[in-house]
Wavefront OBJ file of the C-alpha trace (Angstrom):
o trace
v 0.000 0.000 0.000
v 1.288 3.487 -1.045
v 0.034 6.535 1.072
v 0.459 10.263 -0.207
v -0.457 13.160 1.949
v -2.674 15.509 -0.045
v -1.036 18.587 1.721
v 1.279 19.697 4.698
v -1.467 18.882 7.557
v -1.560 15.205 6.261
v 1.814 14.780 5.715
v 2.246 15.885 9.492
v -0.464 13.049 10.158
v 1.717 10.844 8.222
v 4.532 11.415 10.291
v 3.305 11.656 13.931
v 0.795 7.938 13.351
v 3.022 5.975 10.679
v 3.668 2.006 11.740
v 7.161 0.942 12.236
v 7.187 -0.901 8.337
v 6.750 2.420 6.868
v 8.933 4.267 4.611
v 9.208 7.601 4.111
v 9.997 9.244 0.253
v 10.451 13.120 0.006
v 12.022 14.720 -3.616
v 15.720 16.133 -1.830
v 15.597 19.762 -0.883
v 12.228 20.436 -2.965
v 8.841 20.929 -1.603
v 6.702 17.792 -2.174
v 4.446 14.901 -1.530
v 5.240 12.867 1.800
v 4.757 8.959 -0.043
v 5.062 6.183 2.233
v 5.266 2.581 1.470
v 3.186 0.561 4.020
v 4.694 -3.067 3.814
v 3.436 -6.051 5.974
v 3.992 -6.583 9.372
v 7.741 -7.771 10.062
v 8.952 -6.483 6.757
v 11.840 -3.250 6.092
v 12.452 -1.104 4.007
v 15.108 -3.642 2.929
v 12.160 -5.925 1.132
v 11.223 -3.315 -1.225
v 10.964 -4.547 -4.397
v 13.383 -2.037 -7.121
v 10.130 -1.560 -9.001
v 8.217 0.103 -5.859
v 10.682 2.466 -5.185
v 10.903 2.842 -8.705
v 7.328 3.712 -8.832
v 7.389 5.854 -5.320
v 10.267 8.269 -6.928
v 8.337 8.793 -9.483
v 4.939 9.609 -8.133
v 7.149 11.998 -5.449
v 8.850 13.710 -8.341
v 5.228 14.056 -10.154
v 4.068 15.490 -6.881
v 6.469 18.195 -6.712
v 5.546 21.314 -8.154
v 9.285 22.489 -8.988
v 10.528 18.604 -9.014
v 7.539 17.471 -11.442
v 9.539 20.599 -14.122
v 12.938 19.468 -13.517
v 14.902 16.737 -15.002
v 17.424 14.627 -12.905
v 15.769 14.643 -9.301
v 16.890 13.033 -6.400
v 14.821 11.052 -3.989
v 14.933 10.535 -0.838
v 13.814 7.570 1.542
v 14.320 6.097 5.021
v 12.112 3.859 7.484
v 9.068 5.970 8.794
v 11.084 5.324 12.644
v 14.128 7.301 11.453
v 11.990 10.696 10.953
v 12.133 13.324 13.853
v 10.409 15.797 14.403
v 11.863 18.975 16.845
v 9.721 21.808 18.628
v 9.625 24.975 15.888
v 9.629 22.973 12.882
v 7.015 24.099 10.512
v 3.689 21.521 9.669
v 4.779 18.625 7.411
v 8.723 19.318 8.010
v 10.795 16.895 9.630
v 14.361 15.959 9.750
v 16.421 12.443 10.559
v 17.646 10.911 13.842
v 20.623 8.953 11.670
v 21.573 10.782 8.011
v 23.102 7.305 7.489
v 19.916 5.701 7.119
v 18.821 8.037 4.474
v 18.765 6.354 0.777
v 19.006 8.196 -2.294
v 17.704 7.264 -6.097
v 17.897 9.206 -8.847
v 14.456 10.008 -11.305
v 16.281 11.023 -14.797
v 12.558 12.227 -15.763
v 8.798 11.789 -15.597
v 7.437 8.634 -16.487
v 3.977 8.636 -17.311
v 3.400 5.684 -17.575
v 4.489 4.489 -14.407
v 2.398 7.531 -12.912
v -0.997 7.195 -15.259
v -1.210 3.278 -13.746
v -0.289 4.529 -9.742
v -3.632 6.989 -10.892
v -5.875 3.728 -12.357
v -5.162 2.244 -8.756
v -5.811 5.710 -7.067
v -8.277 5.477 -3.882
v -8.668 9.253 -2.425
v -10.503 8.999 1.065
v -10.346 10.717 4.108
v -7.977 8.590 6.634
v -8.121 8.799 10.367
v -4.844 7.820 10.710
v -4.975 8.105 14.937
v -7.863 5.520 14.546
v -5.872 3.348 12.279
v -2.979 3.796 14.430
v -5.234 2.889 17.870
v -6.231 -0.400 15.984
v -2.940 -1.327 14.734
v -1.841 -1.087 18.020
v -4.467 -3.201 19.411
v -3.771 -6.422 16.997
v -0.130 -5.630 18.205
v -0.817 -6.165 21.237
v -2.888 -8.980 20.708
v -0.338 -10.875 18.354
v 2.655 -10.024 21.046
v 0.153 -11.742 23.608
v -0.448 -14.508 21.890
v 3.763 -14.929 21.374
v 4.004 -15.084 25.150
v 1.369 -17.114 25.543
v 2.951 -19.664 23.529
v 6.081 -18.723 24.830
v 5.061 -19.184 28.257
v 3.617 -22.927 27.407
v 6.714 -23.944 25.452
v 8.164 -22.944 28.843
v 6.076 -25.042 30.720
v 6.089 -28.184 28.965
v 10.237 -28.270 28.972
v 9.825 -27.781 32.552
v 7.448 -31.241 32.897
v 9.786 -32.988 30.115
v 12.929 -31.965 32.645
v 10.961 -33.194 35.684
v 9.778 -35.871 33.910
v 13.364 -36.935 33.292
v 14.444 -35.935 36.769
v 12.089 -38.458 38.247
v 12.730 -41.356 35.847
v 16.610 -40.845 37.101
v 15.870 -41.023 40.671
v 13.739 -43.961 40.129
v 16.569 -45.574 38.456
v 18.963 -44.514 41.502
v 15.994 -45.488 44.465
v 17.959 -48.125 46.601
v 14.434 -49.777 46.307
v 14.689 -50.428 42.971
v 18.115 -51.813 42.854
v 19.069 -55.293 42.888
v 23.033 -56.407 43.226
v 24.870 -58.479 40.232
v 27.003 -59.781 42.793
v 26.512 -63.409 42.590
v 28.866 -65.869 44.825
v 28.352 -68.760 43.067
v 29.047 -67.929 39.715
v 32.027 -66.947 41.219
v 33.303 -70.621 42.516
v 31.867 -71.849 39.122
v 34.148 -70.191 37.223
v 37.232 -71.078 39.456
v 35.998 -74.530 39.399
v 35.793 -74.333 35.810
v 39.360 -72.981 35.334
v 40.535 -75.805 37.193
v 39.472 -78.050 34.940
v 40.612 -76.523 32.301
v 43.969 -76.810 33.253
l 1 2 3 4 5 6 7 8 9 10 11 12 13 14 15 16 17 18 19 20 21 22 23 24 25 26 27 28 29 30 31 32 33 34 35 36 37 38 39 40 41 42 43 44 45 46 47 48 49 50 51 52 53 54 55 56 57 58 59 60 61 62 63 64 65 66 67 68 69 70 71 72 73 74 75 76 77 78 79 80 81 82 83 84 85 86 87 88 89 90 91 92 93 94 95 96 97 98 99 100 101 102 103 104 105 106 107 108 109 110 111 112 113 114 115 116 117 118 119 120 121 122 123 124 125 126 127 128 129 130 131 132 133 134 135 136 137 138 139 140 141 142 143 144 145 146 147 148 149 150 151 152 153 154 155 156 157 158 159 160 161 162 163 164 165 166 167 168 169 170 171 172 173 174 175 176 177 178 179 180 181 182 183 184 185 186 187 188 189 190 191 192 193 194 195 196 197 198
């Protein structure tokens, strides 16, 4: 899923309720489009296919008013986690807690074709994105229960395998259970039978 902010109050909704699988593209020292790339659960930014961020460069660059005009435009893009956001910034700005983490790719020029089939997919709605956020959070929650849940019975039945095994070995060392091999007579057998062997 791709998510554009129409203007500077949804980019800044963008940024403060984006899930940790995000990723952020922004045309490099231009005014444009916050894109994100919502990938699954579990995923990074490292899973994204060439031809996504092909296709998020180029609808940034498209919706940049001076990078849509301009030829050779560089993209930016970084996990949604590595934006930050400092008191006095204006609405929609942000900067980066590591530069390091910051990926470039260069858009030679427009593509429309690329960008007329992003539009045939196009779905403009109005996005709560703190109620989407809320949710998210929920089945979070519930799927990191459900981990230590299972967790916390794979935990339980090592413990009964270990007693388990503790038991069988002092059954095995109960002086009630043990019988001697010491046997005297098979003993003088075997002396008697040497003797006749010799």
């Amino acid at each position: 899923m791709i998510y554009m902010g129409k203007d500077k109050f949804e980019n800044e909704d963008l940024i403060k309720y984006g899930y940790p699988e995000d990723t952020w593209f922004h045309a490099d020292k231009l005014s444009s489009a916050h894109v994100y790339v919502r990938l699954n659960p579990g995923q990074t930014w490292n899973d994204i296919p060439e031809k996504v961020i092909e296709d998020c460069a180029q609808l940034t660059k498209a919706n940049s008013i001076q990078g849509n005009k301009l030829n050779n435009v560089t993209i930016i893009y970084t996990p949604w986690s590595n934006l930050k956001k400092t008191p006095g910034m204006e609405t929609g700005q942000v900067t980066f807690h590591n530069h390091k983490l910051v990926r470039r790719v260069y858009v030679e020029k427009r593509s429309n074709e690329i960008i007329n089939r992003l539009n045939k997919t196009k779905n403009e709605r109005e996005v709560d994105h703190l109620h989407e956020k809320i949710q998210r959070e929920k089945l979070d929650r519930k799927a990191a229960k459900e981990v230590e849940l299972e967790e916390k019975k794979r935990i339980q039945a090592l413990s009964a395998d270990k007693r388990r095994a503790e038991k069988e070995i002092n059954d095995l060392f109960d002086e009630r259970n043990m019988k001697s091999n010491y046997r005297e007579h098979e003993v003088e057998d075997i002396d008697a039978a040497e003797e006749d062997f010799m």
